[in-house]
C-alpha positions as a LaTeX table, in Angstrom:
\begin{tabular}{lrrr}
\hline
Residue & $x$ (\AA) & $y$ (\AA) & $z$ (\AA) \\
\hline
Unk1 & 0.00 & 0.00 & 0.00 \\
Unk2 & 1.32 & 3.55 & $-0.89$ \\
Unk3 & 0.93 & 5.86 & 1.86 \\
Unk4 & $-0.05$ & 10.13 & 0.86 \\
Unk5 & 2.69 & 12.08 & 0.91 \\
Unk6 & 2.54 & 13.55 & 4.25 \\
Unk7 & 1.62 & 10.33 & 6.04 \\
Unk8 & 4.97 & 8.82 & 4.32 \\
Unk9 & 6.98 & 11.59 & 5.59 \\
Unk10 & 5.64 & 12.00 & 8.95 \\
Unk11 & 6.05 & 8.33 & 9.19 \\
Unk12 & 9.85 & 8.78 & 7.88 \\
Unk13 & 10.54 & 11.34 & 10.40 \\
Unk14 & 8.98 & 9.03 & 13.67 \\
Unk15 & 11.84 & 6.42 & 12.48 \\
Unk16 & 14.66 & 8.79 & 12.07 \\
Unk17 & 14.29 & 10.17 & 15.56 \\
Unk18 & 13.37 & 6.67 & 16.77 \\
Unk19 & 16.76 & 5.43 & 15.39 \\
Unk20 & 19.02 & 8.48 & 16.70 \\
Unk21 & 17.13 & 8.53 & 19.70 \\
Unk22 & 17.53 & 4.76 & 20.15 \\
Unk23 & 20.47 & 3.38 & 22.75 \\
Unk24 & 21.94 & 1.01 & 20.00 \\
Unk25 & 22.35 & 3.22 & 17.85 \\
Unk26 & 24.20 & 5.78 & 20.20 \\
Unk27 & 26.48 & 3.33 & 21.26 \\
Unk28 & 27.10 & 2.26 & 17.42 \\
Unk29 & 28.56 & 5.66 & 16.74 \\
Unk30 & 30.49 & 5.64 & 20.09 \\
Unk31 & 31.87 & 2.60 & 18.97 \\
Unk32 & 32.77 & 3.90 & 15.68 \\
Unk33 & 35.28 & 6.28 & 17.21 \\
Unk34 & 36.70 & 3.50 & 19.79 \\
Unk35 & 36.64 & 0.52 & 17.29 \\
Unk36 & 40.08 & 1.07 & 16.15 \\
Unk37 & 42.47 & $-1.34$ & 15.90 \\
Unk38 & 45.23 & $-1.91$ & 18.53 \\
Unk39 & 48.94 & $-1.63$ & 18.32 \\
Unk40 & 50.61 & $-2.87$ & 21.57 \\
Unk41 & 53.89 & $-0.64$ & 22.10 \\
Unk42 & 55.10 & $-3.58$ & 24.10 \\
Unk43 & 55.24 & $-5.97$ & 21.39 \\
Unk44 & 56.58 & $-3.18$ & 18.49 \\
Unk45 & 59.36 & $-2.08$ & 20.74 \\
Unk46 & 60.20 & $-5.91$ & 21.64 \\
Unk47 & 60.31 & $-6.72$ & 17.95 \\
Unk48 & 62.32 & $-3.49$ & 17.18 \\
Unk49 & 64.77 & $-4.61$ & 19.55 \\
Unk50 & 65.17 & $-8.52$ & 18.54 \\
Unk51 & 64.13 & $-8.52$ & 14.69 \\
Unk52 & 67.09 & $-6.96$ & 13.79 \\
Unk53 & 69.74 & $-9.07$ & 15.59 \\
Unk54 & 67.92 & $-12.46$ & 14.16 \\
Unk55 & 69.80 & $-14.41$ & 11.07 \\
Unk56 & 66.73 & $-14.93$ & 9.02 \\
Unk57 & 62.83 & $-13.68$ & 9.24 \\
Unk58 & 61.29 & $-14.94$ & 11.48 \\
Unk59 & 58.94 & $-13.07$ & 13.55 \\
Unk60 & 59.03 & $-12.09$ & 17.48 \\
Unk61 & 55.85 & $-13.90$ & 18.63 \\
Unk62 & 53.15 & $-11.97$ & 19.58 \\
Unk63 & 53.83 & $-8.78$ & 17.50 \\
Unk64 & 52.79 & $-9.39$ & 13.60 \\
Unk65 & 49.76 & $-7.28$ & 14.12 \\
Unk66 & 50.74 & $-4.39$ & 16.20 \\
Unk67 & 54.21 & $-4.35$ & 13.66 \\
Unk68 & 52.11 & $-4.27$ & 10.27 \\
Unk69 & 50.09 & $-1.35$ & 11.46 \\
Unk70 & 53.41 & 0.83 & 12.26 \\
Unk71 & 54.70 & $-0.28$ & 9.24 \\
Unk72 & 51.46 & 0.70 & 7.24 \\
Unk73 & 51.40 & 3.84 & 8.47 \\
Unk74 & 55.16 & 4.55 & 7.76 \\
Unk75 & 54.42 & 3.30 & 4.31 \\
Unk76 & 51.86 & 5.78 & 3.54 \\
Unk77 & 53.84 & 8.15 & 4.75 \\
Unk78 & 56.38 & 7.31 & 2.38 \\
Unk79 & 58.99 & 6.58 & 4.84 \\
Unk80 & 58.81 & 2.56 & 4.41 \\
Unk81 & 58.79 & 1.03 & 0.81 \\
Unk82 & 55.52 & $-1.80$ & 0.49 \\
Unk83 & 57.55 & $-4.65$ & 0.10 \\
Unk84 & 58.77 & $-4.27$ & 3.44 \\
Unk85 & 55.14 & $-4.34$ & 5.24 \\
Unk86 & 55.25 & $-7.53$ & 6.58 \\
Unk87 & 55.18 & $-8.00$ & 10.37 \\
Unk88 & 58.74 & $-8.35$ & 10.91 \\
Unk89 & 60.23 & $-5.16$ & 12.81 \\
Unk90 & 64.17 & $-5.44$ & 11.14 \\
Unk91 & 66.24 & $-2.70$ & 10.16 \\
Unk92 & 64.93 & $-0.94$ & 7.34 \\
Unk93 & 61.36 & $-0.78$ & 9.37 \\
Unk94 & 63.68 & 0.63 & 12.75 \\
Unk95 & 65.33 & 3.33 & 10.32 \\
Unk96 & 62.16 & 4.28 & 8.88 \\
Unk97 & 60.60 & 4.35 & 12.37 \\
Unk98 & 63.98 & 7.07 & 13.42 \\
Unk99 & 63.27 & 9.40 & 10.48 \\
Unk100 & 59.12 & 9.15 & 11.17 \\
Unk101 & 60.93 & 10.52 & 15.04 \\
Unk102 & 63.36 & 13.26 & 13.39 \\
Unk103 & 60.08 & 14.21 & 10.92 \\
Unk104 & 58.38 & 15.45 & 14.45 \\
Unk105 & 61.07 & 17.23 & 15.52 \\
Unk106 & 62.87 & 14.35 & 17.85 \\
Unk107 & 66.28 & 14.12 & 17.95 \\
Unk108 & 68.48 & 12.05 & 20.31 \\
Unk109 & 67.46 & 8.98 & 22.52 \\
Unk110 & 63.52 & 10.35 & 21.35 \\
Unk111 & 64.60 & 8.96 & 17.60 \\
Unk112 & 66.28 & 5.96 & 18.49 \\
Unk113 & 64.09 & 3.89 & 16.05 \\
Unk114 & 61.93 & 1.97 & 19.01 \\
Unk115 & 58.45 & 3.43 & 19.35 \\
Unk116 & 58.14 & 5.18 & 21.84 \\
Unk117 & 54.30 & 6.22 & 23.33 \\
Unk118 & 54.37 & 10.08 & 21.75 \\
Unk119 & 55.77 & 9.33 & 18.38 \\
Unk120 & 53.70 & 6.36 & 18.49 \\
Unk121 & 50.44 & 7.98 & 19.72 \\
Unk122 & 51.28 & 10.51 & 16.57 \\
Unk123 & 51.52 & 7.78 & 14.18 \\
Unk124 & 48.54 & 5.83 & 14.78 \\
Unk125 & 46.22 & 9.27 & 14.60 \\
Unk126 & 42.85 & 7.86 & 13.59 \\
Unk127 & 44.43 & 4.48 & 12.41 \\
Unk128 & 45.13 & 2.64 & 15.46 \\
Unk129 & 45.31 & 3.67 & 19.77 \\
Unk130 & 48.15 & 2.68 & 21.82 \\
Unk131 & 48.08 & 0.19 & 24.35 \\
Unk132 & 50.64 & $-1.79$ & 26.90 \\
Unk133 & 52.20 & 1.51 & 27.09 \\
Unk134 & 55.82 & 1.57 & 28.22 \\
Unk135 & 57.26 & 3.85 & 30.35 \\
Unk136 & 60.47 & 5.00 & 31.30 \\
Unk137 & 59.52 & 7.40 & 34.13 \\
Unk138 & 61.87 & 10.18 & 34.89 \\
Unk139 & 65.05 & 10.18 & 36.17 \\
Unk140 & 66.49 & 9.34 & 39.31 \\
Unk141 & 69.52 & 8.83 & 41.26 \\
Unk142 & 71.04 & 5.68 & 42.80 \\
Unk143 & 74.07 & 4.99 & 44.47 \\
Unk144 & 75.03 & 8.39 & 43.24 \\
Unk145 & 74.68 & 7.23 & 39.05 \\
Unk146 & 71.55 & 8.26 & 37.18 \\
Unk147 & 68.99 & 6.00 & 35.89 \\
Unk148 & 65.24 & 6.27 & 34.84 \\
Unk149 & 62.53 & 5.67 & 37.22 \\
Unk150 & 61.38 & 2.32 & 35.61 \\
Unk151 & 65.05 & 1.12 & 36.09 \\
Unk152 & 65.38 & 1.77 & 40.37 \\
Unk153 & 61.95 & $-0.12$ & 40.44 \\
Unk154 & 63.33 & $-3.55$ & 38.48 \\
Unk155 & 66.70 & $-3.02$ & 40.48 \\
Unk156 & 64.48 & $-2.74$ & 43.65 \\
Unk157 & 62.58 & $-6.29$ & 42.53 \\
Unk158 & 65.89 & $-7.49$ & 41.88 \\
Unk159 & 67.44 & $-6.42$ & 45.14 \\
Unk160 & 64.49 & $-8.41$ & 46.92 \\
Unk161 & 65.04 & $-11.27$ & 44.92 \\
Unk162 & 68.81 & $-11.80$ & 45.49 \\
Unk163 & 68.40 & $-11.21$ & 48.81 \\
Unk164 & 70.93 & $-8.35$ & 49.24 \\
Unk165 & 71.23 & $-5.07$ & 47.64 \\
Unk166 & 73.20 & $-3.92$ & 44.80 \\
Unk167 & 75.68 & $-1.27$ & 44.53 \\
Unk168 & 76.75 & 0.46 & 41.17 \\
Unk169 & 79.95 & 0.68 & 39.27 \\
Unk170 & 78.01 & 3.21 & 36.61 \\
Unk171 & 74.78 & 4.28 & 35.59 \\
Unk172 & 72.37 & 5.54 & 32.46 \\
Unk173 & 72.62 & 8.53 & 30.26 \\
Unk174 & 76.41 & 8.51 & 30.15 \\
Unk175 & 77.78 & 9.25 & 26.96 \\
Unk176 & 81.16 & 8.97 & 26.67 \\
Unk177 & 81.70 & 7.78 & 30.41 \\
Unk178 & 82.99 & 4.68 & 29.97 \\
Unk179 & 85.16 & 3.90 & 26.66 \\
Unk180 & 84.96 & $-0.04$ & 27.51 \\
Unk181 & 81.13 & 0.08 & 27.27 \\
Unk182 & 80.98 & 0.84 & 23.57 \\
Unk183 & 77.83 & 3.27 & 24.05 \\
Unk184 & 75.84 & 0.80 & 25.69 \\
Unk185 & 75.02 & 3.16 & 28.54 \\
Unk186 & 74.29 & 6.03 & 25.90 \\
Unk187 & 70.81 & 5.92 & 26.80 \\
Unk188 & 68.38 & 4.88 & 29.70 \\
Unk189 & 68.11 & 1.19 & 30.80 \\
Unk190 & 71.61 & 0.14 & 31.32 \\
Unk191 & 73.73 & $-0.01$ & 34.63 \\
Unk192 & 76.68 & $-2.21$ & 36.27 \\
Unk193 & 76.78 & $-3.47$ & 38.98 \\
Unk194 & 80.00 & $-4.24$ & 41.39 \\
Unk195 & 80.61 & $-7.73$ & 42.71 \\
Unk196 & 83.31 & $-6.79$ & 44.87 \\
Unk197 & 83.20 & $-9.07$ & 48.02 \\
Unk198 & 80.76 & $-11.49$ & 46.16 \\
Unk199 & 81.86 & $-15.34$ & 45.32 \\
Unk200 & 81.37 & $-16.76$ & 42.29 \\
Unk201 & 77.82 & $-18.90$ & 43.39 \\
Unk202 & 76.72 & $-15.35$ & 44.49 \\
Unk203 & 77.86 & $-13.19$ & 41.50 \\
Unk204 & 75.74 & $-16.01$ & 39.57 \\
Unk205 & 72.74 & $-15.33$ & 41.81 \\
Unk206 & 72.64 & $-11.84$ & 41.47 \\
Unk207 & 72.20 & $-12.23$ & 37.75 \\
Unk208 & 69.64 & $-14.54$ & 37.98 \\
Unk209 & 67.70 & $-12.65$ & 40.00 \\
Unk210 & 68.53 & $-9.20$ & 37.39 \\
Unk211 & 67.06 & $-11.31$ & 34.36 \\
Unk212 & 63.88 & $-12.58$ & 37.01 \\
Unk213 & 63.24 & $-9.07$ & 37.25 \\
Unk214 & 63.37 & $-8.27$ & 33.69 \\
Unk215 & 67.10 & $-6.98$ & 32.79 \\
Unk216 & 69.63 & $-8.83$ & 30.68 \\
Unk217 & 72.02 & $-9.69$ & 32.59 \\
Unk218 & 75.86 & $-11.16$ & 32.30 \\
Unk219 & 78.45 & $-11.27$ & 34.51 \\
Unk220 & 81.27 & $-9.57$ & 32.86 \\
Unk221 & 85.10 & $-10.92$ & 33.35 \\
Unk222 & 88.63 & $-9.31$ & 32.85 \\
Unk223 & 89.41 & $-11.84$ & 30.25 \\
Unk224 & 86.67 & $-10.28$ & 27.51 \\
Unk225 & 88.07 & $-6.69$ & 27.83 \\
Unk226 & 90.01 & $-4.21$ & 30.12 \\
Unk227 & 87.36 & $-4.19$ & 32.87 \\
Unk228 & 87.25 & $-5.66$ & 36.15 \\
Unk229 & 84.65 & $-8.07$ & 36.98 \\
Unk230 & 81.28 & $-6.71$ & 37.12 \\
Unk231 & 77.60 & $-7.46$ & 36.35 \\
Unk232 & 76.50 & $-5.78$ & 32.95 \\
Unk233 & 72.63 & $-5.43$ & 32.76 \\
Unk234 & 70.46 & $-4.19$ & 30.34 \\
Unk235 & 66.71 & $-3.31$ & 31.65 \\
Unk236 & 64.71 & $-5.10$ & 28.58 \\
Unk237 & 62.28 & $-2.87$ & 26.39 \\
Unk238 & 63.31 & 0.45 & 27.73 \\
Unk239 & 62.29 & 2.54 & 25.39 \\
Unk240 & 65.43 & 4.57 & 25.62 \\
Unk241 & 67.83 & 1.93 & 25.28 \\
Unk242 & 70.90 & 3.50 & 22.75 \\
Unk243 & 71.24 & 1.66 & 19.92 \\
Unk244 & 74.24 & $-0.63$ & 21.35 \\
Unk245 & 71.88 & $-1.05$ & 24.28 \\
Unk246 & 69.37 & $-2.16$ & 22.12 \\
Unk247 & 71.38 & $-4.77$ & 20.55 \\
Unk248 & 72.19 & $-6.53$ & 23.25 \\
Unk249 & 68.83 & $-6.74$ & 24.51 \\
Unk250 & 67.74 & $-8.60$ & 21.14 \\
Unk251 & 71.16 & $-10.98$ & 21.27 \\
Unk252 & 69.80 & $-11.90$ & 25.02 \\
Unk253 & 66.63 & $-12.73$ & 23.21 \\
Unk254 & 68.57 & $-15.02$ & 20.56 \\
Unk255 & 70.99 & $-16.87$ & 23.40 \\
Unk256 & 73.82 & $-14.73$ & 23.27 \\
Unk257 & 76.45 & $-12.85$ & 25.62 \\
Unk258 & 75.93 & $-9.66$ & 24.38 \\
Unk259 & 79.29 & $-9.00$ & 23.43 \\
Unk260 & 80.54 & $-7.74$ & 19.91 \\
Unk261 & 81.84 & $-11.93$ & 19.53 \\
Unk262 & 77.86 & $-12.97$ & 19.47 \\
Unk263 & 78.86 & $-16.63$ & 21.93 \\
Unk264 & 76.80 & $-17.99$ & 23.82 \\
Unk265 & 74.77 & $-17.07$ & 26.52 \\
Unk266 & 76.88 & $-17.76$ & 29.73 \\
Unk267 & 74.23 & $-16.84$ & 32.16 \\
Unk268 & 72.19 & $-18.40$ & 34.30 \\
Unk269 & 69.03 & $-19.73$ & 32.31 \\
Unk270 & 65.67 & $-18.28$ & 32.87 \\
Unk271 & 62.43 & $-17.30$ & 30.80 \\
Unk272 & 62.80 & $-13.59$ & 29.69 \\
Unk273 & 60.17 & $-11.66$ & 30.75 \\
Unk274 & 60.13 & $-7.73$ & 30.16 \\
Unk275 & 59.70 & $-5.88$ & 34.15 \\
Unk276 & 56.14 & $-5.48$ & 32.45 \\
Unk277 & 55.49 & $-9.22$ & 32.11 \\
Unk278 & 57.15 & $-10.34$ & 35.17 \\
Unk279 & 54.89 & $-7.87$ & 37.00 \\
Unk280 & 51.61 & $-9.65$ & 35.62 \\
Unk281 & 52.74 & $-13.34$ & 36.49 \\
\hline
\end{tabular}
C-alpha cells in the first residue's frame, strides 16, 4: 500500500528520531570512534629490539599485528617502501621508524628507532590507539649514578630477589663515560653493577635474580676486555635503550652474551620476561 505524501513523511521522520534517539544506535557511533584497531607498544618495541639481531625472518611472537600497522602507516607516509610491510620489525622498518621521530622534531634517545608512546600515539592518529604503554619514568639517582625511574623499580625487585642489595659501578645517560662500554650506557636502561666481596655462586645469583626481574644480565670478566669483573645489565624494552643497548637486549633474546663476539649465553638460564610481564605473572 502507498501511503499520501505527508503520512509517508511523517512516518519517515517518527523512524529517524526513533533510530538516533535509540540506545543502540548511540552506542554504534560511540563505537565507531573507539573501534580502532590496537597496536601494543610492548610488542613493536620488543620486535624493534630482537628482529634486527635475528639471522633470518622470522617473527618475534606476539607482534605481527601491532608491527604491520606501524609499518602501514610509515608506508603511507612514504617513509617505508611496500615490500617491506610484513610483520617483521628489522632494520629498514627501525630506520624508517627514526626518520618518522626526526620528521616530528625528535632528535636524540627520542629517535632511536623503538616506538616510543608520543611518536607512536602521533603515528597511529585515527588508524590505530596505543596500548601496553611503556614507560620510562623520569630520572632518578642511585648509588650516586643516574637512571630512569622504571630502572630503580626492576633493580628494587631485583634487590628483593637476590636477597641483598646492589651497589653500582656506573649508571644511564652517560655518553662517553665509559670507553669499555661501547655506548651501551648512551641511553636509559643500562647499569653495572660491582661484585666486589661477592663469590662466584653469588655473583651467579645476582644475575639470575637481574634477568627474574626483567634486565639482561651477564656477569662480565677481565678476560673479555680491560674491565674488572662486574655485572652488565640491560633493563629489557626500555624505550630509551641506545642503539648498542638495544642490541644486546635482542642478542639476550637469541641466546647470546651480548658481546661484539655474538657466543653464547653464559648466564644463568631463565624465561625472559620484560619488568612489564614479570609484573603480571
Amino acid at each position: 500500500m502507498k501511503l499520501p505524501a505527508s503520512a509517508a513523511i511523517l512516518a519517515g521522520a517518527v523512524l529517524t528520531a526513533s533510530l538516533i534517539g535509540a540506545p543502540g544506535a548511540a552506542a554504534a557511533r560511540a563505537g565507531g570512534a573507539g573501534a580502532l584497531p590496537a597496536v601494543s607498544m610492548a610488542a613493536t618495541v620488543k620486535a624493534a629490539q630482537i628482529d634486527p639481531r635475528r639471522a633470518d625472518t622470522t617473527l618475534t611472537p606476539g607482534a605481527k599485528a601491532s608491527v604491520l600497522l606501524v609499518e602501514q602507516a610509515l608506508r603511507d607516509r612514504r617513509l617505508l617502501d611496500a615490500r617491506w610491510v610484513d610483520g617483521y620489525f628489522g632494520t629498514t622498518t627501525v630506520t624508517a621508524y627514526a626518520k618518522y621521530q626526526k620528521s616530528l622534531g625528535l632528535s636524540g634517545l627520542d629517535a632511536n628507532g623503538l616506538p616510543g608512546k608520543h611518536s607512536l600515539t602521533k603515528l597511529g592518529a585515527g588508524r590505530f590507539r596505543v596500548v601496553d604503554v611503556v614507560e620510562p619514568g623520569g630520572r632518578v639517582t642511585v648509588d650516586g649514578y643516574v637512571v630512569n625511574a622504571r630502572t630503580k623499580a626492576m633493580l628494587t625487585e631485583a634487590e628483593r630477589l637476590f636477597g641483598r642489595g646492589f651497589t653500582l659501578d656506573q649508571g644511564s645517560y652517560n655518553p662517553g663515560g665509559d670507553p669499555t662500554s661501547a655506548g651501551t650506557h648512551d641511553g636509559g636502561g643500562v647499569v653495572d653493577i660491582s661484585v666486589r666481596g661477592l663469590d662466584p655462586a653469588a655473583r651467579t645469583a645476582g644475575v639470575r635474580a637481574l634477568r627474574r626481574a626483567g634486565f639482561a644480565a651477564w656477569l662480565r670478566n677481565p678476560r673479555q676486555d680491560t674491565w674488572p669483573w662486574h655485572i652488565h645489565a640491560v633493563a629489557i624494552s626500555d624505550p630509551s635503550l641506545s642503539t648498542q643497548a638495544q642490541r644486546q637486549a635482542g642478542d639476550y633474546y637469541l641466546g647470546m652474551n651480548g658481546l661484539s663476539g655474538r657466543g653464547p649465553d653464559d648466564g644463568p638460564r631463565v624465561p625472559i620476561r620484560t619488568w612489564e610481564e614479570y609484573q603480571r605473572r
